[in-house]
Each structure stands twice: as C-alpha cells, then as structure tokens.
Backbone bond lengths (Angstrom), bond angles and torsions (degrees), N, CA, C in turn:
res aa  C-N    CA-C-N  psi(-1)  N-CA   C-N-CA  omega(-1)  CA-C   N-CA-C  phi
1 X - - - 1.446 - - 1.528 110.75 -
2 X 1.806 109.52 -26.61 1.558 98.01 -175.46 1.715 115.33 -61.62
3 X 1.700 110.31 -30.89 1.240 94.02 178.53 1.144 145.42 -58.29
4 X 1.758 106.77 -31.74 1.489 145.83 -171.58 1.576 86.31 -62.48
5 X 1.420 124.12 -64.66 1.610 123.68 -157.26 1.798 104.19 -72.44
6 X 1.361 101.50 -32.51 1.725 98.38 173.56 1.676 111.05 -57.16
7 X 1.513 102.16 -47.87 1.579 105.97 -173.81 1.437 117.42 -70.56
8 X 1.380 115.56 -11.85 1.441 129.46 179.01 1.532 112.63 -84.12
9 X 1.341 104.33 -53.66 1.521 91.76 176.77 1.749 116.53 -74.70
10 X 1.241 120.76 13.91 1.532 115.78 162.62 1.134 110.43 -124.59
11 X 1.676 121.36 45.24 1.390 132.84 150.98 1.867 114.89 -71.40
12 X 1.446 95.55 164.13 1.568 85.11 161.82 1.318 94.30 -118.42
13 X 1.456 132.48 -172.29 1.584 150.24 177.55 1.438 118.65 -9.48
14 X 1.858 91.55 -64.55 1.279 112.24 -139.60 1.682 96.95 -89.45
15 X 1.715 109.35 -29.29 1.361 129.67 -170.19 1.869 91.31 -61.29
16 X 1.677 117.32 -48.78 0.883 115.00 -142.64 1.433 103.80 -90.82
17 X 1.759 115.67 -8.98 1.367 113.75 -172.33 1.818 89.87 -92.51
18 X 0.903 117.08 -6.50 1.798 111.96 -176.40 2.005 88.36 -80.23
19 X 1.089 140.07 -81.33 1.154 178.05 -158.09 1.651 82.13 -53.11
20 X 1.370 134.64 -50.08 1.677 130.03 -176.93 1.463 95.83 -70.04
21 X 1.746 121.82 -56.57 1.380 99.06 -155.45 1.438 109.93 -94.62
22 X 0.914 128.35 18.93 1.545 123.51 141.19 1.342 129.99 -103.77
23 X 1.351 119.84 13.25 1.605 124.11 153.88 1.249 100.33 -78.02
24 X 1.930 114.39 -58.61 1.585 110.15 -152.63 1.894 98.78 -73.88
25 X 1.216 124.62 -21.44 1.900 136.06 160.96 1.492 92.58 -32.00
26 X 1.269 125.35 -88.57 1.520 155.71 178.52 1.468 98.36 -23.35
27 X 1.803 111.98 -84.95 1.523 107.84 176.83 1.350 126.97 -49.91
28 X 1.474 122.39 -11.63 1.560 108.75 175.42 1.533 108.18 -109.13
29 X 1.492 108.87 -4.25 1.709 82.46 -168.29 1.176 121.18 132.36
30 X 1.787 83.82 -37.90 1.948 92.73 -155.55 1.598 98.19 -82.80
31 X 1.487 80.77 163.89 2.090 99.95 178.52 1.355 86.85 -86.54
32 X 1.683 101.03 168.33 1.323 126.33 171.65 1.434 99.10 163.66
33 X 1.719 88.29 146.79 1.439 115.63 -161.24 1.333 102.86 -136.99
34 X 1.614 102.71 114.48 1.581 103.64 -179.42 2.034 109.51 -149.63
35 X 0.670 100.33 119.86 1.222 121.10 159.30 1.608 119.20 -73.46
36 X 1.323 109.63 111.97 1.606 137.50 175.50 1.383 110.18 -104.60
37 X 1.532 106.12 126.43 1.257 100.28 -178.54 1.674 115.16 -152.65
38 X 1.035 141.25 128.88 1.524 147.94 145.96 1.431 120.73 83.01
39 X 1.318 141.22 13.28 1.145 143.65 174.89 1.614 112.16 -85.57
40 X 1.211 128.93 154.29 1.233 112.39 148.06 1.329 136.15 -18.47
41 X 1.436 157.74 130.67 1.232 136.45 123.74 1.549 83.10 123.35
42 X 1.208 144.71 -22.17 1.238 161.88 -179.80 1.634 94.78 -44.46
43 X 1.332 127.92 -53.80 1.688 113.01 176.05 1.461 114.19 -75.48
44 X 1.485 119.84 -4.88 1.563 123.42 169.14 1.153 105.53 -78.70
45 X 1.254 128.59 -32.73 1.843 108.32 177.01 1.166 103.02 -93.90
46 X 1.198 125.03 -20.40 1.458 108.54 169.43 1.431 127.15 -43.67
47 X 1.968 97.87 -54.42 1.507 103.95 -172.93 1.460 111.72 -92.32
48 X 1.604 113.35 -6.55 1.291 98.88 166.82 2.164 117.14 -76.13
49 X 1.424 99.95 -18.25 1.186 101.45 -178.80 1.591 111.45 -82.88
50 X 1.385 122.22 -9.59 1.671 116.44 173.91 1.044 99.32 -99.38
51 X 1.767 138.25 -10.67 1.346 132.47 173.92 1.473 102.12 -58.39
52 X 1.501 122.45 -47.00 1.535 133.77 -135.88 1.432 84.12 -98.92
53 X 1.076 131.97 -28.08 1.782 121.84 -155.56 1.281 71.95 -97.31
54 X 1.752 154.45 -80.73 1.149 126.09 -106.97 1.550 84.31 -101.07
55 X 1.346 139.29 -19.10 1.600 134.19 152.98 1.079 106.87 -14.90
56 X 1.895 111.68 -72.66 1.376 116.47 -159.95 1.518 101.42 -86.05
57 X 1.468 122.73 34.81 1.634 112.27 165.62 1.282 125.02 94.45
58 X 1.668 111.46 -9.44 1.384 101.78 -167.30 1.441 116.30 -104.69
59 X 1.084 144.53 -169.87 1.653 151.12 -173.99 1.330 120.81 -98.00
60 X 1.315 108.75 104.43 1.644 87.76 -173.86 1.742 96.60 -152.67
61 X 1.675 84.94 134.70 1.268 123.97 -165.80 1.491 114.65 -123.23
62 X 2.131 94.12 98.73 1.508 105.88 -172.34 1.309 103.77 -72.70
63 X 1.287 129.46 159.47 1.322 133.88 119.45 1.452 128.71 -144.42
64 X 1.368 102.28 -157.80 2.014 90.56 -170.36 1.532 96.92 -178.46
65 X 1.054 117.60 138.78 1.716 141.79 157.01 1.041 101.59 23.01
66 X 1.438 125.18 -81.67 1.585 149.06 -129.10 1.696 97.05 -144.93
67 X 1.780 108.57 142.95 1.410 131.79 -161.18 1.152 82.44 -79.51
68 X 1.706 140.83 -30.63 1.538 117.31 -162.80 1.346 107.68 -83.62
69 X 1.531 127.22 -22.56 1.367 134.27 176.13 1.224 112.38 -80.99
70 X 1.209 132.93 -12.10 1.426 130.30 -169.43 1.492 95.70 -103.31
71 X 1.547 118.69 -14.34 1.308 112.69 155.90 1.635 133.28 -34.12
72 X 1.379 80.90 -61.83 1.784 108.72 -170.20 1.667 120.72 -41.11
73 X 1.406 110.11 -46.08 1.727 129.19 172.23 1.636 93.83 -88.58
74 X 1.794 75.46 143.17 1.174 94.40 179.11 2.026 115.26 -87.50
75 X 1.627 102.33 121.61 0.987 119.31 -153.87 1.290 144.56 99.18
76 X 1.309 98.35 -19.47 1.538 122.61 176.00 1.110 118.73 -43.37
77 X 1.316 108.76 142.66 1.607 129.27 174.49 1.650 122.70 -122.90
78 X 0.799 121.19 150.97 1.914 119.88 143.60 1.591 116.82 -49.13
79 X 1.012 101.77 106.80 1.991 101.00 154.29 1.212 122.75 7.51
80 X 1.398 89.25 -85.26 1.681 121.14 -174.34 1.581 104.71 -45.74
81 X 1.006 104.32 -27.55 1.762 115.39 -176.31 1.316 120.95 -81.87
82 X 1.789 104.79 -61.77 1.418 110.63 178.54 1.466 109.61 -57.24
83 X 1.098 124.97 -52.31 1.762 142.06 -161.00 1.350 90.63 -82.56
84 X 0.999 154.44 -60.91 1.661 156.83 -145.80 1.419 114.57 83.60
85 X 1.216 114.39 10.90 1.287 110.11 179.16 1.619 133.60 -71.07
C-alpha cells in the first residue's frame, strides 16, 4: 500500500479524481465501467490502483488494447488474451 499512497500524493486533480472513483466503486460494491486512456501519468494510476487493490487482498487483472501497454502493469495482458476474446 506504501507505494499506492506515495504515487497518490503526486497526482494532480484529474489523476486523482480517476484513482477516487474506482477505489470508492471497489469499497461499496458498486460496478463501474471505465475506460482509461492516453494521457501522461495514465500507467501511474493504473499501477498505483493494482498496488492498492491487491494490498487490500483483492484480484486484479490489468489489461489494455495493445501487448506493448499491457507490458507496463505488472501482470498485464492484452484483452484479447486475458478474456479470450
């Protein structure tokens, strides 16, 4: 979790409102479906957000578009790969 909170407090706004509503998604329950995509800093919430989920225990299975981006997270895959689609 220490990494997740290091990478959190050197968010800016917008990093940090992506990064809130899929923690507080997670802590209640709720679904949500969002697509992240192409800005700067965009693989920092990623991996700060699988730091924080698999901290607190849970399963989480990145992926993304393209094999070179699914590089980046740790564990990451292609879509097409993880899902079989």
């Amino acid at each position: 979790m220490d990494r997740a909170v290091s990478r959190y407090r050197h968010f800016n706004n917008e990093q940090r409102d992506v990064f809130d509503e899929v923690w507080d998604a997670v802590e209640q329950g709720r679904p949500l479906c969002m697509f992240v995509e192409g800005k700067a800093g965009t693989t920092t919430i990623i991996n700060a957000l699988c730091d924080a989920l698999r901290a607190s225990g849970r399963i989480v299975l990145p992926t993304a578009t393209s094999a070179f981006a699914g590089q980046l997270y740790p564990g990451g895959r292609t879509t097409h790969s993880m899902f079989k689609v």
